[in-house]
Backbone as CSV, one residue per row, in Angstrom:
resi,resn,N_x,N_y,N_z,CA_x,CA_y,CA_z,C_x,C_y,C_z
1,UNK,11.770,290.304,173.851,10.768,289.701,172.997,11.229,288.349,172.464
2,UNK,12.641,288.183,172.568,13.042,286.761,172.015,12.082,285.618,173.057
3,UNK,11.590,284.405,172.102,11.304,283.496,172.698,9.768,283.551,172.386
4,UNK,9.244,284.812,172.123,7.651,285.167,172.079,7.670,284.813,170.829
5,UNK,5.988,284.353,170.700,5.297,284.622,169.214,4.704,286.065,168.832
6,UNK,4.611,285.637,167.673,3.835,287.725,167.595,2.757,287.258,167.881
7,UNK,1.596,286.837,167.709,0.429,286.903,168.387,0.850,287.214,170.282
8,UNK,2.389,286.662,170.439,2.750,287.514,172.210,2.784,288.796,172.085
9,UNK,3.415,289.362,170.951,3.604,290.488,171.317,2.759,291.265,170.995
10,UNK,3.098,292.828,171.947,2.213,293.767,172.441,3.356,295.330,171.391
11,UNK,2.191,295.807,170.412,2.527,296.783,169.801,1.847,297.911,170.495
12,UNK,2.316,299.195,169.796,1.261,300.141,170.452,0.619,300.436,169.402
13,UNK,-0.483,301.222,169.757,-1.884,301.250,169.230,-1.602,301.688,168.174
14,UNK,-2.569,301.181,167.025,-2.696,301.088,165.429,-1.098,301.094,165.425
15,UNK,-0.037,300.389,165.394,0.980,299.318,164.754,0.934,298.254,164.610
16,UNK,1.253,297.635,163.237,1.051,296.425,162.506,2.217,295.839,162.279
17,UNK,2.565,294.253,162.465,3.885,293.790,162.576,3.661,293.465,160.798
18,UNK,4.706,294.268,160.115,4.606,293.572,158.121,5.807,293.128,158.390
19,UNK,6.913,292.150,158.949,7.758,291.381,158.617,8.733,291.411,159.710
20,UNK,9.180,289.854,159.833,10.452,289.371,160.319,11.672,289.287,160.222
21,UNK,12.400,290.298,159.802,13.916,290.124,159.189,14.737,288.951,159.850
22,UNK,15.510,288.179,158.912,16.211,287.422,159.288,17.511,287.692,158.497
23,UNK,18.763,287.630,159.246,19.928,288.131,157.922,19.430,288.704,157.025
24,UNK,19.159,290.431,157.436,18.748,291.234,156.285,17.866,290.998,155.300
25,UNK,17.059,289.579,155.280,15.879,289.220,154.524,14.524,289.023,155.000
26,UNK,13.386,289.684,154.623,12.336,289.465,155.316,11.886,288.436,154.732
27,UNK,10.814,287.900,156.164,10.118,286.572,155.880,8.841,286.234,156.269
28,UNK,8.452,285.358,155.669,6.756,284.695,155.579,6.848,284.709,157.170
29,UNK,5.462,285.837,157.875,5.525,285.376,159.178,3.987,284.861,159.127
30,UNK,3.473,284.201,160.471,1.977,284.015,160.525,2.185,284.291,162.223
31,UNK,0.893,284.332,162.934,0.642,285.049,164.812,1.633,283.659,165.318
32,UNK,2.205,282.529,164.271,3.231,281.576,165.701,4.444,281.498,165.405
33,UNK,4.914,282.808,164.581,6.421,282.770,164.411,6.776,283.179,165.538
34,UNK,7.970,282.412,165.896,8.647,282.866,167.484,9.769,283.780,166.927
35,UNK,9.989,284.602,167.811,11.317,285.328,167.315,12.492,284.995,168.086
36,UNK,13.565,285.330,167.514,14.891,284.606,168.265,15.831,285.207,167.811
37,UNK,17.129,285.587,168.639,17.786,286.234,168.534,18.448,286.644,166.886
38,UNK,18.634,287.825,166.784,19.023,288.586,165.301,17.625,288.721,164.705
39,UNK,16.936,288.399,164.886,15.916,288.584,164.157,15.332,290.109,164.751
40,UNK,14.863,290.871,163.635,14.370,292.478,163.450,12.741,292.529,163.120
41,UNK,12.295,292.861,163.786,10.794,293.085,163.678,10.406,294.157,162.810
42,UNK,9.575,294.316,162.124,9.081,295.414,161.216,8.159,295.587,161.454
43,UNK,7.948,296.697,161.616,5.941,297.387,162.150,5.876,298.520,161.563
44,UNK,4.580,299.350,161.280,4.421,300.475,160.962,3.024,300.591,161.004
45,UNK,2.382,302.057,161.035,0.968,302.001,161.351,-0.248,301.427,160.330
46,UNK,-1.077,300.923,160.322,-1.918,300.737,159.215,-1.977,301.302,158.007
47,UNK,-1.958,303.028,158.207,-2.193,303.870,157.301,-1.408,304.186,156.823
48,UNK,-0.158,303.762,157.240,1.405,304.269,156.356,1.260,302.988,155.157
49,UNK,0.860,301.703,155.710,0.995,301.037,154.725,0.181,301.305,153.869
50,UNK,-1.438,301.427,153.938,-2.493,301.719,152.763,-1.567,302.903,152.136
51,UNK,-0.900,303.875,153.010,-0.753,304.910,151.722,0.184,304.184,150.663
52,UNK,0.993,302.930,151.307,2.269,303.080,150.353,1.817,302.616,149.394
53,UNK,0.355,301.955,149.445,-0.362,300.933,147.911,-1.296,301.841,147.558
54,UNK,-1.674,302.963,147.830,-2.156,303.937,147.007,-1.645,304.258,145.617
């Protein structure tokens, strides 16, 4: 996936990318952050997140 933007990448169904780790800190992404090496993707399904703001 290095080299892609997230609007490249391909999740599986209902997973949502919520953040870019960079050195253990997440960061402001938008669909043309490229990712590049060390960097950690964060996803989880829609509904895990609504529950966590319940």
């Amino acid at each position: 996936m290095v080299g892609r933007t997230l609007a490249e990448t391909t999740l599986p169904a209902g997973a949502v990318i919520v953040t870019v780790v960079r050195d253990g800190q997440p960061n402001d992404t938008t669909p043309k952050t490229r990712l590049q090496p060390g960097h950690e993707l964060l996803a989880d399904t829609e509904q895990e997140i609504h529950a966590a703001f319940q």
